[in-house]
N, C-alpha and C positions, 0 to 999 in steps of 0.2 A: 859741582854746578856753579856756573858763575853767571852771576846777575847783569844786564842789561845796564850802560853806566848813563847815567842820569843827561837827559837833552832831552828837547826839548819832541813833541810827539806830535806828529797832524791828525791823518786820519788812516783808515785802511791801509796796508802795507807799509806805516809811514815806521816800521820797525827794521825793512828790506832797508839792503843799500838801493839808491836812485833808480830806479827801473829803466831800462833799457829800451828806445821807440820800438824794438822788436814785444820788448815783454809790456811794453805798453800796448802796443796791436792786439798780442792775445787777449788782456784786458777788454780792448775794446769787442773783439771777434765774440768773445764772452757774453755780452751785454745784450748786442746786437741780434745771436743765437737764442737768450733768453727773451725774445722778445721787447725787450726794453728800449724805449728813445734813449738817446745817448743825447748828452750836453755839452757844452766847456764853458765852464766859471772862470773868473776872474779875482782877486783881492790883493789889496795891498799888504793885509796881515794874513796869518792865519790863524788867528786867535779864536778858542774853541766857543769864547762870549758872544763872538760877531757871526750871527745868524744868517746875513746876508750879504751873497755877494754877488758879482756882477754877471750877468749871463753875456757869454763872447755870441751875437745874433741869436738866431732861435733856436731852440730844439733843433736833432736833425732827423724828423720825424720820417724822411726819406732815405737815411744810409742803411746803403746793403751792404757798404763791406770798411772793414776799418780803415781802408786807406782813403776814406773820405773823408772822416773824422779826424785820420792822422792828421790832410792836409789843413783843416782847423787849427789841429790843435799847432801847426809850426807858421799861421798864420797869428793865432794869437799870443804865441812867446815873441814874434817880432815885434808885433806893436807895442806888450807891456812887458817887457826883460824884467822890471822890478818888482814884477807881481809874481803871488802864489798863481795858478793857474791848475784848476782840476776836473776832469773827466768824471759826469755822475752820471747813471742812470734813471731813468725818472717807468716805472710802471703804472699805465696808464688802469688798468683795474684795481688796482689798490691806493690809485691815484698820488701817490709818492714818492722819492728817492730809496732806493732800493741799493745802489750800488754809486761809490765814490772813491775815488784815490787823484792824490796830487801826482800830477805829471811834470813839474815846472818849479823848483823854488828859486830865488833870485839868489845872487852869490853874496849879496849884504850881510848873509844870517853871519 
């Protein structure tokens, strides 16, 4: 067995190579299915200390299918190329984030 070599980690799947806007779709079809609003964040870092980051507009308390989301989320890698940028789930009865993964990392790393 050989160990995972030492880099740096973000969040959920941040162990996969880069996810793919296909396997990011599913992600999102996931979310969507669970009932869950879906989001897209924004950050300059992805530092696991910084608690807060930018929400790209509202919730998309209206998406029925991921390629709405999608078109978010390729609206907000245009704007901020140099940001983290990650797709969360927010469930509104347990009133939370429930589900997140980075879609976006900037090529500076």
């Amino acid at each position: 067995m050989q160990t995972l070599p030492k880099e740096k980690r973000y969040e959920t799947l941040s162990y996969l190579p880069p996810l793919s806007d296909a396997q990011i779709t599913k992600q999102i079809q996931y979310i969507i299915s669970q009932g869950f609003f879906p989001a897209i964040e924004f950050n300059e870092t992805s530092d696991p200390t910084v608690c807060y980051w930018t929400m790209w507009k509202l919730p998309l308390f209206d998406a029925k299918s991921p390629q709405e989301v999608m078109s978010e989320v390729q609206a907000c890698r245009s704007s901020y190329p140099n940001c983290f940028i990650r797709v969360v789930g927010f469930d509104n009865i347990k009133q939370c984030q429930v589900a997140m993964f980075i879609v976006h990392k900037p090529n500076r790393m």
